[in-house]
N, C-alpha and C positions, 0 to 999 in steps of 0.2 A: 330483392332482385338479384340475378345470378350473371356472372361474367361469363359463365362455360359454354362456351359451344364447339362446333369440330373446327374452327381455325382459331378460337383462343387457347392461348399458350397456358398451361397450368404451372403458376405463380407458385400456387402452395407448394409444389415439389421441385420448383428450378431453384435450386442453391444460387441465390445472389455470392456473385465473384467479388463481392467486395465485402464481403459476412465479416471479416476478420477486423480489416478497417473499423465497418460500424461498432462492433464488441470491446476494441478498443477509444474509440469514441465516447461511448454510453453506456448506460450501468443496466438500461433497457433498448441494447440494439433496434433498428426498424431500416427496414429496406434502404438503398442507396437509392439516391437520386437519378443514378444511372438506369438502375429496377424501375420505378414509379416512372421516368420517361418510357421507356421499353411497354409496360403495363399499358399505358394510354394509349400508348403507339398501334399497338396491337389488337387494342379495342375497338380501335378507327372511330371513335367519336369522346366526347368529354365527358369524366366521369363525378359522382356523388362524391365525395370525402369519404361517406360512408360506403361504396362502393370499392374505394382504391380499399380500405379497409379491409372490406370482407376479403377481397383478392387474398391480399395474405394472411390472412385470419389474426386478423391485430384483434383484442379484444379487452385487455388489462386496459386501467383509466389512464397508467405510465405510458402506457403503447401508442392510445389514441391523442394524448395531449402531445406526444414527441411528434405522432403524423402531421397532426396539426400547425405546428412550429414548423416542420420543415416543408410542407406546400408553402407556407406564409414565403417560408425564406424562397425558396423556388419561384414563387412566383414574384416577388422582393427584387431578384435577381434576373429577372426577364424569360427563367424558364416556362413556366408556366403562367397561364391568362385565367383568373375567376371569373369567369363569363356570369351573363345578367340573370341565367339560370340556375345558379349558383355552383357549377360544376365548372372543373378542370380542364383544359385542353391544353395542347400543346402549341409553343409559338412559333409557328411557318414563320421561317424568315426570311420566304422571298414575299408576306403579306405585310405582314412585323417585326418590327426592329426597336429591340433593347437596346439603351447607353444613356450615355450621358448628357446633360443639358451642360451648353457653354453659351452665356450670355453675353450682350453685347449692350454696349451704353447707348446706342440709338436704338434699343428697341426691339430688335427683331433677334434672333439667336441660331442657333445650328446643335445637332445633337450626332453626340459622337457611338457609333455603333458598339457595341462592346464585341462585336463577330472583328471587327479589323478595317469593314468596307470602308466607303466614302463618307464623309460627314452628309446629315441631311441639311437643307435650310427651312427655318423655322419663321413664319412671319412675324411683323408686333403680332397679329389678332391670335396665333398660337402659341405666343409667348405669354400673353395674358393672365394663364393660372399658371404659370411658371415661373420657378426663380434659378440663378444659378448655379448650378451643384446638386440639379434634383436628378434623378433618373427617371423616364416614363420611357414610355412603349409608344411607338405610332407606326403611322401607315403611310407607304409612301402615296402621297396625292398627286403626284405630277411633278411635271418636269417647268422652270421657270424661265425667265428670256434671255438669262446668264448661261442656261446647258445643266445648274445643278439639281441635282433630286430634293423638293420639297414635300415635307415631313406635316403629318396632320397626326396631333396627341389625340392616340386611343384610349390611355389610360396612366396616369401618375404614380409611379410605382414606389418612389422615395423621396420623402421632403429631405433635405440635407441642410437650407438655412435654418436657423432659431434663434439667432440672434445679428444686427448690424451694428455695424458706429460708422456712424455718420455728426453732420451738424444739424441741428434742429433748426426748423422755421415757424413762426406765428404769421398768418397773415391772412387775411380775408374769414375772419373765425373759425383756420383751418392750423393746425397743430401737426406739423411731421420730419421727417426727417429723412435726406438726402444721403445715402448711402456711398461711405468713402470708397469702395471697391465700386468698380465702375462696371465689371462685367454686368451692376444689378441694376438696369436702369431704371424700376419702378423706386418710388419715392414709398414709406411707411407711415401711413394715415396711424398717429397714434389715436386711439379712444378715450373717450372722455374722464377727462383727469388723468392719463394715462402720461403727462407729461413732469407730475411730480414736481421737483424745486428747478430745474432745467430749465435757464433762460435761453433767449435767442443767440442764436449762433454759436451756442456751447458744441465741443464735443463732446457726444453720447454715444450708449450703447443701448439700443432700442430689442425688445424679446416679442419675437414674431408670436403672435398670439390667436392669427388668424391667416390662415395661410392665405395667398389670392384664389380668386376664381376667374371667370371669363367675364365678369361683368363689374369686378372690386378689386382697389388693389389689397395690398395687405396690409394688415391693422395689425397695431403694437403697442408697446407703452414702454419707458423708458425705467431701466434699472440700474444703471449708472452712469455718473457726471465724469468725462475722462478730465475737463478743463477749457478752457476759454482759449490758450495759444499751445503752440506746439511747443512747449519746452525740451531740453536736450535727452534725447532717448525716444520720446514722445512717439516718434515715426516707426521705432519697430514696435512699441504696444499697439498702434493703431493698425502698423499689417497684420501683427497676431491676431485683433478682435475680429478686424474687419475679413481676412481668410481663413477664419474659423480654425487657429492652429491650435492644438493640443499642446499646451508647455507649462502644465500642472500636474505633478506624479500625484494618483488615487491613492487615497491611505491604505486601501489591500495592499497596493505594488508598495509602499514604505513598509509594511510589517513583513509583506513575503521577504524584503531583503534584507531586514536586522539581522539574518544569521549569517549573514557575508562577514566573510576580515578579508585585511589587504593581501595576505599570504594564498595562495594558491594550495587546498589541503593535500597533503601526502596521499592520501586515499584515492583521488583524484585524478595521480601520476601514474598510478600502475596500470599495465597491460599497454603502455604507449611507446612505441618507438623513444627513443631518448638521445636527444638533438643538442645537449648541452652543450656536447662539445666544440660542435660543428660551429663556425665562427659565422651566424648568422646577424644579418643586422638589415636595419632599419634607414632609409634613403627617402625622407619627407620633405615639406616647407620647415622654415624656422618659425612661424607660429602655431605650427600642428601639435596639439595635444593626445589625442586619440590614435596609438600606430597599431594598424590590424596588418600590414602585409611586412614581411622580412625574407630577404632571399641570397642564397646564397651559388656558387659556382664553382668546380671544378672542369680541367682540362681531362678528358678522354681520349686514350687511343685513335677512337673514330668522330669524336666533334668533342660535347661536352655533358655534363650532368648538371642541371637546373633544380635547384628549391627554392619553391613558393612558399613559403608559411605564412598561413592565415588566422588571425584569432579565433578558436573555437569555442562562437560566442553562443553556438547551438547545444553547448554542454553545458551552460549557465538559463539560456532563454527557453523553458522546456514548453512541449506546444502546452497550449490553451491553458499557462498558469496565469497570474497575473501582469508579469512579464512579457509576455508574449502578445498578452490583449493588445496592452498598451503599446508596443513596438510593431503591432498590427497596423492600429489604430493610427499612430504615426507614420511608418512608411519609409520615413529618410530621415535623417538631421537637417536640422534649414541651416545654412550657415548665412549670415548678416554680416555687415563690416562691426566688426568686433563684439561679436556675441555668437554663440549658438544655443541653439533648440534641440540637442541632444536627441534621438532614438530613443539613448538607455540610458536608465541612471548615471550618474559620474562614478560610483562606485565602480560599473560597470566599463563603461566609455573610456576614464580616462585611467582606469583602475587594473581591475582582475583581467577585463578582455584585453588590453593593451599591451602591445608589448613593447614594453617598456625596458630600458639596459638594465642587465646585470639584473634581473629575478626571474625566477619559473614560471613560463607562460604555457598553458598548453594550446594547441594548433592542430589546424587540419594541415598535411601537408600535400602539395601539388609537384610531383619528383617528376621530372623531364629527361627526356635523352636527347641528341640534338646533335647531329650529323655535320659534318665541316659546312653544307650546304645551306646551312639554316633552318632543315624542316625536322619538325619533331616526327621520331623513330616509333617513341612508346614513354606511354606515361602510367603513372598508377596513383592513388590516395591515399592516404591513412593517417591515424591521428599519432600526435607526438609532445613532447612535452619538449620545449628548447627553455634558451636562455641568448635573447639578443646582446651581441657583444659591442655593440655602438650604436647611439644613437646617430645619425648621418645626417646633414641637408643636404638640399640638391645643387648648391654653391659649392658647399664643402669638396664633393665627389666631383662638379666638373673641375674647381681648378686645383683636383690633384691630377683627374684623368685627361682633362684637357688642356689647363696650363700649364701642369708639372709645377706645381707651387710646392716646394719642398720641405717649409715648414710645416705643412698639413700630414704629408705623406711621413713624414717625422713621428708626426702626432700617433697617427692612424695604419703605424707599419705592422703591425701585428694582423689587421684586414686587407693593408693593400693590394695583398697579389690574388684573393679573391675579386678586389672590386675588377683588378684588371684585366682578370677573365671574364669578369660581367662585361666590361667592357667590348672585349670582344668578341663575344656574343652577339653583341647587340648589334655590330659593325657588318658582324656576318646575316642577320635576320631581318638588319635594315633594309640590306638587299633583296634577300627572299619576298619580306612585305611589299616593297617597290614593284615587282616581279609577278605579282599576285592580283595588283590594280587596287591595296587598300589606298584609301586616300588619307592625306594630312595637308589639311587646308591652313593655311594660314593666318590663323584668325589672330586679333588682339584682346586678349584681357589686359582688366585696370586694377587697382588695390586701390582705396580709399586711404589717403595718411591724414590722421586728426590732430590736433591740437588742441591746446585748452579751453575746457567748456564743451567738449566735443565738435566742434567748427573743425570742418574742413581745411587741411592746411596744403594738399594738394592733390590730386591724381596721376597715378604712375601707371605706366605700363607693367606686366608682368611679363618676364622675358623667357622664354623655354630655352633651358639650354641640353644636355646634350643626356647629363643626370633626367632631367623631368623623361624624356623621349627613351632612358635606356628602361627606368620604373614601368614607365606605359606600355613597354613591347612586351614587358614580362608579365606584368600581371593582364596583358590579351592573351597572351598563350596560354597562362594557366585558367583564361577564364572559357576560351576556346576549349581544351582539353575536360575542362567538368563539362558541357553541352555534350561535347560527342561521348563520353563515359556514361551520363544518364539517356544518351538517346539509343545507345548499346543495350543500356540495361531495359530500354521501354519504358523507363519511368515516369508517372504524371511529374510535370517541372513547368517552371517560368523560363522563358528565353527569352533573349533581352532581343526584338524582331525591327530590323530597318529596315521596309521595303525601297524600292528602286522610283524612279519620278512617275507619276500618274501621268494617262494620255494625253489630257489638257496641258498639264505644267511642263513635260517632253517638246510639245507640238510648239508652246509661247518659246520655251528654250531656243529650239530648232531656226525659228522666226528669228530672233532676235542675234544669235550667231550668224544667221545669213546676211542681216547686213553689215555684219562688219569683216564679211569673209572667212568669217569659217566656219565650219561644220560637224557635228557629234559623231560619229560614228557608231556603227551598233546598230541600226535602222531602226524598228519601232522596240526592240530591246536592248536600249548599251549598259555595258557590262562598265562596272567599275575602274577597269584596265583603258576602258574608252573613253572616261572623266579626266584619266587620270595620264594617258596621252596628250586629251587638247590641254591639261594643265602646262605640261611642259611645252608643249607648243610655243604658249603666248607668254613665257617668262621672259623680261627684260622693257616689254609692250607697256607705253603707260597705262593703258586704261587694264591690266591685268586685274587689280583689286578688281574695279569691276564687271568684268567675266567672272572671277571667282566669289562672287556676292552672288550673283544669278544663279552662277550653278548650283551654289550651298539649297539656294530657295528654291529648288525645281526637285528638291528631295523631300520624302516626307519626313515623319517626325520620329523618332526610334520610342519605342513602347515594350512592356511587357508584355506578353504573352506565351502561352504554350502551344501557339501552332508552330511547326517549322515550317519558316518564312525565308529564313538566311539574315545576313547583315549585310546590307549592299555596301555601307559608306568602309567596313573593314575586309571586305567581299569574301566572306567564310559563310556557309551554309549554314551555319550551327554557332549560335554563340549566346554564353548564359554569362549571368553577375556574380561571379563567387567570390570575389577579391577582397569586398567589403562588408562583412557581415554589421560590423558596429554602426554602421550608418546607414545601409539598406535593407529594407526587409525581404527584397527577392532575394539579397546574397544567403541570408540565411534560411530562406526555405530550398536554395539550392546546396546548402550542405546538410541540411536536414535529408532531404533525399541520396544524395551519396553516401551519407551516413547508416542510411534504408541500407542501401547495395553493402557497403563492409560487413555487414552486421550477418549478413547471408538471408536477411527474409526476402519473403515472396511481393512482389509486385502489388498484387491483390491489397496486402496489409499494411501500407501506406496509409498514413493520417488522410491526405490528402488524394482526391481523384481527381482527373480531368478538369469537370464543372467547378472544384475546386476553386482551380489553380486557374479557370478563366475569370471567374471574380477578382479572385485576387491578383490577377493582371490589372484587370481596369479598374481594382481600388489604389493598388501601389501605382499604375501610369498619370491615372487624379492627382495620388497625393502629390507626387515629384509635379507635376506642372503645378500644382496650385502654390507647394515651398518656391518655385522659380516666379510666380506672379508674384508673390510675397516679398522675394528679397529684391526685384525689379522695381516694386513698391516703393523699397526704402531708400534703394539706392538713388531713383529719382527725385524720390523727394531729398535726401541732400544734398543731391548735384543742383537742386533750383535754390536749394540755400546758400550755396554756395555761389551761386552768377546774382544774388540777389542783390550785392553792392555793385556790379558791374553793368548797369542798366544805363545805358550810352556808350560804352565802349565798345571796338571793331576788332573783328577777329578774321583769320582766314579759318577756312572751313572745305568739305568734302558733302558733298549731295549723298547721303546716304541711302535714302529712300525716296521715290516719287509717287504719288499720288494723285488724285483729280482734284483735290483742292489747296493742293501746293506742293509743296517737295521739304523733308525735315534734311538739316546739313548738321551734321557735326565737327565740333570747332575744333582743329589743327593742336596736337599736343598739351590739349583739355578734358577729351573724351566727353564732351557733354555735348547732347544732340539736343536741339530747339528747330520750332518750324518755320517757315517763310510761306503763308498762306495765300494762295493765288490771285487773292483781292488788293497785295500791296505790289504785285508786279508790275512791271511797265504796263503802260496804257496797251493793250491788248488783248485778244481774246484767244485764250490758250485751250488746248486741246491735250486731252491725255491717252498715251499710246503707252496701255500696260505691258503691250510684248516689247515694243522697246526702252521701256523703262524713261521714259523721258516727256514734258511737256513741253507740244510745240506752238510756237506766236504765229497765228492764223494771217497777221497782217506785216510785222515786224520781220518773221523767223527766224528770232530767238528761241532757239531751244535751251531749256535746262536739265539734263539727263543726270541719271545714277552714276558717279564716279566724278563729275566734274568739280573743278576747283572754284570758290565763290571765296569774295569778301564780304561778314556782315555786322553788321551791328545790334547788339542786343536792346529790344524796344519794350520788351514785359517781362516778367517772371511773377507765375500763379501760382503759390503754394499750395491751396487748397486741391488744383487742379492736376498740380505738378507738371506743371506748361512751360515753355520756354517761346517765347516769339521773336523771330529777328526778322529783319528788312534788309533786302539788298544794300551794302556801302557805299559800292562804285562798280562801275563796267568793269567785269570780271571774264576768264578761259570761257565761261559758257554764256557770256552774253558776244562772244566775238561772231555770229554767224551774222552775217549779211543777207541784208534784208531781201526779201524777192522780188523777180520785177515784174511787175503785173503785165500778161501779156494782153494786147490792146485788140478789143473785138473788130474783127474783119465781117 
């Protein structure tokens, strides 16, 4: 059968613009992905395998097994649908929608688009052969009594579980085991003898051995005992099992790096800009091992001159070695309270990519110019080899630059009239940003402090001071400046995309400001500038924390991708990850690509296309949320180890969140959030009003809102579940509203 006719395009003679790519690719090029959509496209109906084939006269056994693998992947990937005819089509995606499955412990779930749109909602009955972390394909079925679009699975396009830990149960001649990740709410029917020496209530690691279907859940069998109680550590092996983290280097990636030494080779340095001299240095935490950014400052005639150097971890990670899989394959470093899960080797991490004081590092460099006014002029790239001249923390540099601590500046006089140009830089750009509508919400981080045996000895706030705030304006500009350099140049790239508040979570905002008098500006689009107004508006106001809780949550979630989208919450049109190669793997597929452009090739011959770089958005936007459920994991469960002997004791506390079956409070100068479930409130019958964030007593009118001040006392703590329960104290700020007075029917 022939594809030719007078409106098909002839394949055999259209030079695919991506030929170069593929040759560098494979040792038996075959069409881009971009070609084979175009092909079907153009066919206007779905084609044979053997058909796409003939098109471009693939005919070697090399030829046809590569075609083969890459529909698989294509269609793997939500490009393409193997329909029941066993031919190819392509996925309409105002029919069909590719993403991701996100599960839910009651059962029902939502699946995240891989295009960018809305999540769908997914019922239990179409959760049924699904688990969390699989990818499928559906069809939107309708609209539900919430306003959300629900999702009917067309087709499952990637298993992602193969194995749980959970605790095991015997009972009723039924043998299975309750999965600690809770996104999974199906329970694993193991199969006969498939429980091995595993007694009751052990933790296990269970090997999905039967995926579900619509009518069974999934069967498994158990392949290892973790232990009967949580011993110290216990909690991060169990987020590793149970979130599926990769934290085992493959013996390929240990033989590819035996030929590493600690020295940086001479060979290595040449043809680099050479930065030794240049007093660059390193402005971290004081338990940072891994330093990828160092930067340095000069005073210019017309503002200043800015260096970024970044580790150029893209001259060690080469694509598709074993390196590279594996730091795919990962995505991010998970950081844990006192542990990490590395990207890269430590060779690597805390080694050769690091720049570390006083040795040869080489670097991609991000050189700024920067006008008295704050706005950069002109920037450029290029690699370099330096030698960082101090290591800094972010204490050290404020209390030279902000308390004038003299012994330090003693220390550190050979850098300090750099830092104090950094400094004022930053003085000047803080303006600019201000100026601009980026936002800097006020959030609070904690730090975990241990003691002996690993126990909890207390939780601290982390305090941003003026060092953390000058690091982060710098490495946004240079991460700003790689976006618009690659979107100059056309290049397929990841952009790091925050869109602005959806019309439901706008419209709940809007509502919810209006009764307490005031209002967004920006009508059905406001602009960052107009967050960032009502921000200043309500400083001083008690209830400000909570305005600024709301507003945080009326935005969406920042993600990878390569469309341009902008970054609302920094309000730049254009913003990519380059700052962090050792720990991200978008940073390093965006100096991979600026590395393209130095090099002077063509567009075309890029590793990487488009279709690419949209996978690999939504495998690296997974990995980073699933490392964030993970270390969320851990941290809770310490923090219930931690209240586990304080079970009667009162605490004051802040409503942090409200709900319809209570409101969770977090306790005052403890940082540990537990719930207050609507069954233990006063005798009444409460009402949940999610625009205003608050339930109100139907009989009473006690309200308890988001922000308000409560006393309570701790009444449970669930290890297993990682629960915290408390019970109101005493008449508290939000129990003072006065009751109503029923008016008397006429």
């Amino acid at each position: 059968m022939t594809l030719k006719s007078k409106k098909d395009v002839d394949f055999n003679s259209t030079k695919d613009p991506y030929a170069q790519r593929e040759a560098e690719k494979y040792e038996n090029p075959i069409p881009s992905r971009e070609l084979i959509l175009q092909l079907i496209e153009h066919a206007g109906k779905p084609l044979h395998r053997e058909e796409i084939a003939e098109a471009f006269t693939l005919d070697s056994e090399d030829q046809l097994e590569a075609l083969r693998r890459r529909l698989r992947a294509m269609e793997r990937d939500g490009q393409l649908l193997f329909n029941r005819g066993k031919k190819y089509c392509l996925v309409n995606n105002e029919d069909l929608i590719a993403g991701r499955i996100i599960g839910h412990a009651d059962g029902f779930g939502f699946i995240k688009p891989d295009d960018g749109s809305d999540d769908l909602f997914l019922s239990p009955r179409e959760m049924n052969p699904l688990l969390h972390n699989d990818r499928a394909l559906v069809r939107v079925a309708g609209v539900d009594k919430k306003g959300r679009r629900e999702g009917a699975v067309v087709e499952i396009l990637q298993r992602n579980t193969h194995q749980v830990v959970g605790r095991l149960y015997k009972e009723d001649g039924f043998t299975y085991v309750v999965p600690e990740n809770k996104n999974i709410a199906q329970t694993i029917l193991l199969q006969k003898g498939g429980a091995g020496k595993a007694k009751q209530g052990q933790i296990v690691v269970a090997e999905i051995v039967e995926q579900p279907t619509k009518l069974r859940q999934p069967i498994g069998r158990i392949i290892e005992v973790m232990g009967e109680h949580m011993a110290p550590g216990m909690e991060i092996e169990m987020a590793i099992r149970s979130h599926g983290l990769p934290n085992q280097w493959p013996d390929e990636l240990l033989e590819e790096i035996k030929p590493l030494k600690k020295e940086v080779p001479e060979a290595a340095k040449e043809g680099r800009v050479d930065l030794r001299k240049i007093p660059l240095v390193t402005i971290d935490g004081e338990d940072a091992r891994d330093f990828d950014d160092a930067v340095y400052c000069q005073k210019t005639p017309k503002g200043w001159k800015l260096l970024v150097a970044i580790a150029d971890v893209s001259h060690y990670v080469q694509i598709n070695s074993e390196l590279d899989k594996e730091a795919q394959k990962r995505s991010t470093s998970v950081y844990f309270p006192e542990q990490v899960i590395p990207m890269l080797p430590e060779i690597l991490s805390n080694g050769l990519c690091s720049l570390n004081p006083q040795v040869d590092r080489l670097c991609m460099v991000c050189e700024l110019l920067i006008n008295a006014e704050g706005q950069v002029t002109r920037s450029r790239f290029y690699d370099a080899v330096m030698s960082s001249h101090a290591r800094l923390t972010y204490d050290e540099v404020a209390k030279m630059l902000v308390d004038g601590d003299t012994i330090l500046a003693d220390k550190y006089k050979a850098v300090l009239p750099h830092l104090q140009e950094l400094y004022a830089l930053y003085k000047v750009m803080r303006v600019s940003r201000e100026q601009r509508g980026a936002m800097d919400f006020d959030t609070q981080e904690t730090r975990i402090v241990f003691g002996s045996e690993r126990k909890i000895e207390k939780i601290v706030p982390v305090v941003r001071n003026d060092a953390h705030k000058l690091i982060e304006e710098f490495m946004i500009t240079a991460n700003m400046a790689a976006a618009k350099f690659l979107n100059g140049k056309k290049m397929p790239k990841l952009l790091r995309v925050h869109e602005g508040p959806g019309t439901e979570k706008l419209m709940n905002l809007k509502v919810f400001l209006g009764e307490l008098g005031l209002s967004l500006a920006g009508g059905d689009k406001p602009t960052p500038l107009d967050y960032m107004h009502l921000m200043e508006s309500i400083k001083g106001r008690p209830d400000a924390h909570l305005i600024q809780t709301v507003l945080l949550r009326s935005m969406s979630q920042a993600v990878y991708s390569p469309e341009l989208k902008g970054h609302f919450g920094l309000a730049l049109e254009a913003y990519a990850h380059f700052t962090s190669p050792i720990r991200r793997y978008p940073d390093l597929l965006v100096h991979r690509a600026i590395r393209h452009c130095l090099q002077g090739k063509p567009v075309e011959s890029f590793y990487y296309g488009v279709p690419d770089m949209v996978v690999l958005g939504e495998q690296c936007s997974a990995n980073e949320r699933r490392a964030d459920d993970a270390t969320r994991d851990v941290v809770s469960w310490l923090k219930c180890e931690y209240m586990m002997d304080k079970v009667g004791e009162e605490f004051p506390g802040i409503i942090s969140a409200v709900t319809s079956f209570g409101f969770f409070v977090e306790l005052a100068d403890i940082y540990v959030e537990g719930l207050i479930h609507i069954s233990n409130l006063a005798q009444d019958y409460f009402h949940f009003d999610a625009t205003s964030h608050q339930l109100r007593g139907e009989r009473t009118g006690i309200n308890y809102r988001l922000g308000d001040s409560v006393q309570v006392r701790v009444v449970r703590v669930d290890l297993d579940e990682k629960k915290i329960d408390f019970e109101l104290a005493q008449k508290s700020a939000a129990m003072d509203s006065k009751p109503k007075k029923r008016r008397r029917k006429k």
